[in-house]
N, C-alpha and C positions, 0 to 999 in steps of 0.2 A: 558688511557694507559700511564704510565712512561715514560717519553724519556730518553735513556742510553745515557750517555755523552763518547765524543769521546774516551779521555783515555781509560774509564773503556769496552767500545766495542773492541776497539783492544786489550787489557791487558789482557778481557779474552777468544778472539779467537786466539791470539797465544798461549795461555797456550792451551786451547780445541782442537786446529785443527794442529798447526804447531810444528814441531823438527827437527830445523834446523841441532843440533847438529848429529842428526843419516843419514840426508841426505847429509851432506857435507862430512862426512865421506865413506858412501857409492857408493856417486860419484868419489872419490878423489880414494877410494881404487880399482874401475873396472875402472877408467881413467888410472893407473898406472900398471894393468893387462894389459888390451888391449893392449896400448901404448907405455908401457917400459918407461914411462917417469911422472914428477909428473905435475898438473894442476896447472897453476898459477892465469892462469885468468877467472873468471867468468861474463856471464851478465845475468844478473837474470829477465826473462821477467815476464810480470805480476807483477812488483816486490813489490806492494804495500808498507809496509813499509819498506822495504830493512834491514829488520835484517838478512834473510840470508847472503846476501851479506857484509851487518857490520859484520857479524862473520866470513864470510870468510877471508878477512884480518884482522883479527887479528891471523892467522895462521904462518906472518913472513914477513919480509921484501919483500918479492919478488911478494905478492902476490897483486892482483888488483882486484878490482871488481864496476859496472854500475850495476846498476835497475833501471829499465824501467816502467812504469807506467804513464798513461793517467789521473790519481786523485788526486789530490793534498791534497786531507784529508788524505788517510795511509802515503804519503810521508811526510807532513809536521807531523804526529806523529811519524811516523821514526826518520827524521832528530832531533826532540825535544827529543827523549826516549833511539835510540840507535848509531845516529851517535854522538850525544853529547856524550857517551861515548867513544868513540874512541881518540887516543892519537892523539897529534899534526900529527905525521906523518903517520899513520895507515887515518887517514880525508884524505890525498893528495892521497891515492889510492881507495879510496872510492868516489862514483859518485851517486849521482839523475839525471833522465833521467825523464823530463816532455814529455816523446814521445811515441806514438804508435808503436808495436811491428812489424808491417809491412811498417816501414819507413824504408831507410834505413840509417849506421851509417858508421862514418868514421874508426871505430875499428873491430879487429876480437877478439874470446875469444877462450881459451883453451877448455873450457865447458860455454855450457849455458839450463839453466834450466828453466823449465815452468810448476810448483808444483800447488797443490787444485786445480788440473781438470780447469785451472784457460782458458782452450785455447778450452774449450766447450762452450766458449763465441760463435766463429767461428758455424754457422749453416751450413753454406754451404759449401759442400765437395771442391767446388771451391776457397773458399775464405781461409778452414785451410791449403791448398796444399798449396796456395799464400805464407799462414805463414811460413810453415813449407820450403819452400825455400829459404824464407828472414832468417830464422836460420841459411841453408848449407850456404848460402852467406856470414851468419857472422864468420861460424867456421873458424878458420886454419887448415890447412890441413890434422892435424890430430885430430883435435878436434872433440869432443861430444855432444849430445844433449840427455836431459836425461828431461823426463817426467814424470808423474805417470797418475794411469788410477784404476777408481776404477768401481765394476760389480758384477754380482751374480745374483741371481734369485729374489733378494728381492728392487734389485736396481731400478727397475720400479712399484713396488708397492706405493699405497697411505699409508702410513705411519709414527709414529714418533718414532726416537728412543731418548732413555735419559741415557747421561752418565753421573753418577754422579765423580767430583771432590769435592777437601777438601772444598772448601768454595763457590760452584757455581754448576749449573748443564747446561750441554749445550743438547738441541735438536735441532735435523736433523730431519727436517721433509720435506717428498716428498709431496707434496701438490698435482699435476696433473701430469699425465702424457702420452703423445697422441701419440699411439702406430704406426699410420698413417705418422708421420712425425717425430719423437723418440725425440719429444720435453719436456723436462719437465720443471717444475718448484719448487722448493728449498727453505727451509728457514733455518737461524739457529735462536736460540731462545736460551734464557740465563733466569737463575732464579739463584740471589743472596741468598746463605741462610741464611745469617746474616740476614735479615730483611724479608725474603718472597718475595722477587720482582721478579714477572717475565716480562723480554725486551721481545716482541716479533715481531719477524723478523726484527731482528739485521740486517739480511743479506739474501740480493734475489739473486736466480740465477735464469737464464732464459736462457736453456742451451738448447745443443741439446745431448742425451747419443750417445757417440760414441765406437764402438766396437772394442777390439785388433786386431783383422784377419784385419778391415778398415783402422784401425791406421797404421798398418806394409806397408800393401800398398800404402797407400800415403807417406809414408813417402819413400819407395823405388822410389816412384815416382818421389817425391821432390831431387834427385838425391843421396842420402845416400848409402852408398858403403854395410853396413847390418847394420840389425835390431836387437834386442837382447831383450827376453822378459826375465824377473826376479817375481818369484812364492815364495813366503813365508812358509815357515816352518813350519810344525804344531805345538803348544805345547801341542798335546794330549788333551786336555781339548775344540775344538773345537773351535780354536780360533789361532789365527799366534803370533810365536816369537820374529817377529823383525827380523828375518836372510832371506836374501830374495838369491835365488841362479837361477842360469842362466836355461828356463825349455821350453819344446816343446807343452810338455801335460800337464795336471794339472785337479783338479776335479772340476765341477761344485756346485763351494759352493754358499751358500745363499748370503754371502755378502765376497767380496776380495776388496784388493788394491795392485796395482803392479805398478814396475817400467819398463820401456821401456829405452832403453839408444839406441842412433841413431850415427853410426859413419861415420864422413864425408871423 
């Protein structure tokens, strides 16, 4: 089996998995509903290579942003790919955090975000509460915490799915999943089409699935003043638009992804 080289592993899981650009927006724009006020500062947990957070300042002088991350592999291809792009002074509000997300930091943030299901690491209901605390502790006082959470009926099945892009195709494949303790296990898998390669299991996860109704409660728990669930659009064709709107109910699809936003 090929070994993917580091570049070309992250080069094409942000292209397959992440868009920074629609979540910083969408943050910024229900930070500013809520709040009456705009976000400046973010701390990006999980934040592996911290390109969210590189794009976030580049939004304007005012803005600051930390990610946080325990690996020094996504970090140091961040810092090599997207914090080298940043200008002299856009770098002095931009931060790497070699630190665990339940440490705690001498900062608070306007918003702070914890995107790709990245906080299913957390198995036990005691230990995400822990997290989900060390967040309220980092917000300001009107600050947000904004998540995502993906589910359906197809999200514990054994299966692969394959999406293809212009010059790659990426799979998501559920490998097991133990219905007893709602632990599963995750791959993602990459095939270059330029040449026929396929990487596989780029990428393990060793999760535990966790549910919204659970999510909303801990996090009420974790002392969050309300909870706000966000439901996606249909575009008729059985599949979501990108426009995700604030919802109570919703249908039970095969496969969703939503966002939660937590205000402290």
């Amino acid at each position: 089996m090929k070994k993917i080289s580091t570049k070309l592993k992250y080069e094409l899981y942000e292209q397959a998995v992440q868009c920074h650009e629609n979540d910083i927006e969408f943050m910024s724009k229900e930070f500013k509903r809520l709040r009456k006020r705009q976000a400046l500062t973010l701390r990006e947990d999980f934040g592996g290579t911290g390109a969210m957070a590189c794009d976030w300042v580049k939004q304007g002088e005012a803005f600051k942003a930390w990610a946080i991350d325990l690996d020094t592999e996504p970090q140091t291809y961040g810092i090599e790919n997207h914090f080298s792009r940043l200008t002299k002074v856009e770098k002095q509000r931009m931060e790497y955090i070699k630190g665990n997300v339940l440490d705690d930091y001498p900062f608070k943030a306007d918003v702070i975000a914890a995107f790709n299901f990245s906080y299913f690491i957390f198995k036990k209901r005691s230990v995400l509460l822990q997290y989900f605390k060390k967040v309220r502790e980092g917000l300001k006082e009107d600050g947000a915490f904004f998540i995502d959470l993906f589910g359906g009926t197809e999200c514990a099945q054994e299966l692969v799915e394959e999406t293809e892009h212009d010059d790659f195709s990426y799979y998501w494949d559920c490998d097991s999943y133990n219905p007893i303790t709602a632990e599963v296990q995750y791959f993602i898998h990459f095939k270059t089409l330029s040449d026929g390669v396929k990487y596989e299991k780029v990428f393990s996860y060793d999760w535990r699935m966790w549910g919204l109704a659970e999510l909303r409660d801990l996090l009420e728990e974790a002392g969050f003043s309300k909870v706000l669930t966000y439901w996606e659009e249909d575009d008729n064709e059985g599949g979501g638009n990108g426009n995700f709107y604030s919802a109570e109910t919703a249908e039970n699809c095969e496969s969703w992804v939503t966002y939660i936003c937590a205000l402290a």
